[in-house]
N, C-alpha and C positions, 0 to 999 in steps of 0.2 A: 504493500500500500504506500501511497506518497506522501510524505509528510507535508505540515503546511508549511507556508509560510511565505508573506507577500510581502516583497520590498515594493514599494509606493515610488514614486516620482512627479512630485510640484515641480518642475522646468520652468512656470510660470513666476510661481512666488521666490525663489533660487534663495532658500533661506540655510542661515550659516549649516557646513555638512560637519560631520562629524566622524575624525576618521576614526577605527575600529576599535572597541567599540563606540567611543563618540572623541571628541576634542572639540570643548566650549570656551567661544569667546567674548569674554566678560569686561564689560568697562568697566573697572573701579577707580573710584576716586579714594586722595587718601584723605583717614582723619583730621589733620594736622591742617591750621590754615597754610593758606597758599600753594598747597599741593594739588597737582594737577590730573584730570582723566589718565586713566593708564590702561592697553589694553595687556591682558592677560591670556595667556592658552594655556588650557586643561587640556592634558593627552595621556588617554587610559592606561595605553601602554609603559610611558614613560614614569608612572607614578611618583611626580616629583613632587616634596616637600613644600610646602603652600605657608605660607606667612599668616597670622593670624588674622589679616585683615580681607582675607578670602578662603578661610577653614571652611566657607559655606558649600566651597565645591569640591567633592571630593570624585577619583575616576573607579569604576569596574569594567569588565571587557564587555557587558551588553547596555552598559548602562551608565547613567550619572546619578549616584548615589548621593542627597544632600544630607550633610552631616548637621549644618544648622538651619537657620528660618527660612534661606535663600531657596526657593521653590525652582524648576521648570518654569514656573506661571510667573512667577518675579521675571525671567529674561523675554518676555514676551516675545519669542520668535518658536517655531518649529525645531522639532526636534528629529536629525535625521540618522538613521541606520546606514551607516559608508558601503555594506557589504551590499543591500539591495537597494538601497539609497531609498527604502521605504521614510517618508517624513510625516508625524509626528505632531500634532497640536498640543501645546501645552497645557490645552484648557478644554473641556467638551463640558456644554451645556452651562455653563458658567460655574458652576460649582465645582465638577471634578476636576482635580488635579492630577497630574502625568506622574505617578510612580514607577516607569521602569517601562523595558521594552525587549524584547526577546526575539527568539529566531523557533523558528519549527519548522527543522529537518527531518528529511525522509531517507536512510540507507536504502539504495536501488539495491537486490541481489548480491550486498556485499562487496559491492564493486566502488558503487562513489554515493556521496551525499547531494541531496535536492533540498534548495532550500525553497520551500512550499509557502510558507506567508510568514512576515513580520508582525508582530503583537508589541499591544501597549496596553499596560493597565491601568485605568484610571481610579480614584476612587475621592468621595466628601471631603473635605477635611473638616467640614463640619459636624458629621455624623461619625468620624474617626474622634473626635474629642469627646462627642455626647456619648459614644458608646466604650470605649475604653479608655479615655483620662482618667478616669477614678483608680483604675487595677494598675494602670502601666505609667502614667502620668511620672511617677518618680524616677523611673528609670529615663539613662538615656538611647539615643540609639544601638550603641554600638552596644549595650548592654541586651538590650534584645534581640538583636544579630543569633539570628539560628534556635530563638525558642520559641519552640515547639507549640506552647499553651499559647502563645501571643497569635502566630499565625494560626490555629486552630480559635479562638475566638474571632478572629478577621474574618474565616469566612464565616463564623457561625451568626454574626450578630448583623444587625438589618442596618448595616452602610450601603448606600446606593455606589456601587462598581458598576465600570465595563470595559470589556477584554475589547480590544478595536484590533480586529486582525484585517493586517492589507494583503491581497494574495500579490505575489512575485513570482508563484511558477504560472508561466502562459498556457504549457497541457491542461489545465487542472480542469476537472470537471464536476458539476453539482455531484453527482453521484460519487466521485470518490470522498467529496466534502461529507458527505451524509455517512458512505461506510466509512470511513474515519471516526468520526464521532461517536458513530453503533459501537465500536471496538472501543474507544480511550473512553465515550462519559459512561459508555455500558458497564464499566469494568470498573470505574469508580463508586455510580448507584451501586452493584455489588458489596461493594468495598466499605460500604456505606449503611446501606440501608437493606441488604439480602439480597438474597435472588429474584424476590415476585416484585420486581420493576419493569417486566419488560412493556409491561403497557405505557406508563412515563416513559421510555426510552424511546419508543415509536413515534408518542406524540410532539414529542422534540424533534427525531431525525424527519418525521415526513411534512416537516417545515420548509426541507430543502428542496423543491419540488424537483421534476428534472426539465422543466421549461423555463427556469429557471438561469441564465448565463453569467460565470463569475468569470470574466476573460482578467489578464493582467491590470492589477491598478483598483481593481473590484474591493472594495471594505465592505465586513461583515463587524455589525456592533452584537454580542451579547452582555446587555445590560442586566442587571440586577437591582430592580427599584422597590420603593417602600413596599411592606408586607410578603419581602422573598419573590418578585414577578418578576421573572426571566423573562424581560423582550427580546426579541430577535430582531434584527432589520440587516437590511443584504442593499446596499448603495442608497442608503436613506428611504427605502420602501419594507416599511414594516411585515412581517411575515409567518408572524405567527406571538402568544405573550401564556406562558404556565405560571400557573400560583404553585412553588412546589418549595419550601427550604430545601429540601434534599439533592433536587438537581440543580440548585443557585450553586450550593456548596461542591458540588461534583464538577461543575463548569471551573470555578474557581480553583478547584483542587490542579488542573491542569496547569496552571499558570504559577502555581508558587504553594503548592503542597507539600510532600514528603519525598515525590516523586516529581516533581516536575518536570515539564518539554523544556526547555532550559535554567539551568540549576543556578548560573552567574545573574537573567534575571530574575529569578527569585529571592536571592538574598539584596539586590538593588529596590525592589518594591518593599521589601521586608525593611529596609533603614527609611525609605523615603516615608513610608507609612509612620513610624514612630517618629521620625520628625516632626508630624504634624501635633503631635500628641504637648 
C-alpha cells in the first residue's frame, strides 16, 4: 500500500522555505536601546546554540519546535516542508495554531520510499489551556517531552484539532486513501476500543467516495470539533462529520501517538502543544 503524504506548493504566495526539516527567518530586534532589526537563520540541521534573546526558536528534523511564547502564528508567514515543498498556514480558522508537520511515507516492495502526503497538526490554544493548564501548567516543555499521560490526555480531552494532510504523490488515488485508512484507523479503533468497530470504520472510510479526485496539491482536513465530531472535508468540500470520541482519538493516534507515521513530528507537536500551556 502507498503511504501518504502530500508536499503542497504556493508558487504564488513564495513564502520563506524551509530547508530540511525547516530553516526560519526571524527579524529580531535587540532589547537594549539603539539596537537594530537583525535577521536570524534557524537550520535544523545545524543545531546551533541561540542566544537568549531568540531561545523562542528552537530546530527538529520535521519541524520547529517552540520552546517559548514565540508561536508559528507570531511569524505570520507559511510554513514550508523543503523535501515536498508542501507549505503550511500558521493559522486555520483563527484559533488553531500550527504545532508540527510530518511526512507519510510508503516503502514500495522494499525497494525505495514514496512520500504520499505532508501533514500539519493544528490545534486551540485556547482549549489546550482550558483543558490541561491545571494538570501540566507547572511543568515546562521540555519536561513533558515524551510523556506518555500528557499526550494520552491531548487526545482524550475535547480540544478542537486538525490533521491538514497535503497529498504530494501525483499516483495517488481515492481508493488507496480509503484502504489506507481501513488498515492504520482500523487497527487503532482495535487498539482502542475492540474489535466490534467495524461499523464506525466503514462509516469513516466510505467518506472517501471513488468519484471523488485527490490529484497533487489536493488537502484533506480531519478536524476534531467540540463534543468529539470528526469533520472530514477533501479541498474545502465537506464530506462527511461522526460524533465518535473513539475514532477522534484513533485519527489523532496516527499523528503523534505511541506509534506514530513520523516519530521526529510527534515529539515537535508534543513541545509546541505544552508551550501553549
Amino acid at each position: 500500500m502507498v503511504s501518504l503524504r502530500f508536499p503542497f506548493l504556493f508558487s504564488q504566495l513564495q513564502p520563506p522555505q524551509f530547508p530540511r526539516p525547516f530553516t526560519a527567518i526571524v527579524a529580531a530586534t535587540a532589547a537594549t536601546a539603539g539596537a537594530t532589526a537583525a535577521l536570524v537563520a534557524v537550520s535544523s540541521s545545524d543545531r546551533p546554540f541561540l542566544p537568549n534573546a531568540i531561545t523562542s526558536f528552537f530546530s527538529c528534523n520535521h519541524s520547529l519546535p517552540l520552546w517559548a511564547s514565540l508561536s508559528f502564528a507570531d511569524t505570520g508567514v507559511p510554513v514550508v516542508e523543503s523535501k515536498t515543498r508542501a507549505s503550511f498556514p500558521s493559522v486555520l480558522s483563527t484559533s488553531q495554531q500550527l504545532c508540527g508537520i510530518g511526512l507519510r511515507r510508503k516503502n514500495i516492495l522494499g525497494l525505495k520510499n514514496i512520500d504520499v502526503y505532508a501533514f500539519g497538526v493544528y490545534a486551540d490554544d485556547n482549549d489546550i489551556k482550558r483543558c490541561l493548564s491545571e494538570k501540566y501548567g507547572k511543568f515546562s516543555a521540555s519536561e513533558l517531552k515524551g510523556n506518555k499521560e500528557f499526550t494520552e490526555d491531548l487526545m482524550e480531552n475535547d480540544i478542537s484539532m486538525t490533521v491538514r494532510l497535503q497529498i504530494v504523490y501525483s499516483k495517488l488515488s481515492i481508493r488507496s486513501v480509503r484502504s489506507a485508512f481501513e488498515e492504520s484507523v482500523g487497527n487503532r479503533l482495535k487498539k482502542f476500543g475492540g474489535s466490534d468497530n467495524k461499523e464506525l470504520l466503514q462509516r469513516f472510510t466510505s467518506q472517501f467516495k471513488d468519484e471523488i479526485k485527490i490529484p497533487c496539491g489536493s488537502v484533506i482536513h480531519l478536524s476534531r470539533e467540540k463534543g468529539h465530531v470528526l469533520r472530514t472535508t477533501i479541498d474545502g468540500q465537506e464530506v462527511g462529520s461522526i460524533q465518535s470520541k473513539l475514532l477522534c482519538k484513533s485519527i489523532l493516534d496516527l499523528y503523534f501517538g505511541e506509534e506514530p507515521f513520523d516519530k521526529q513530528a510527534k515529539e515537535t507537536i508534543e513541545l509546541n502543544v505544552a508551550s501553549y500551556l
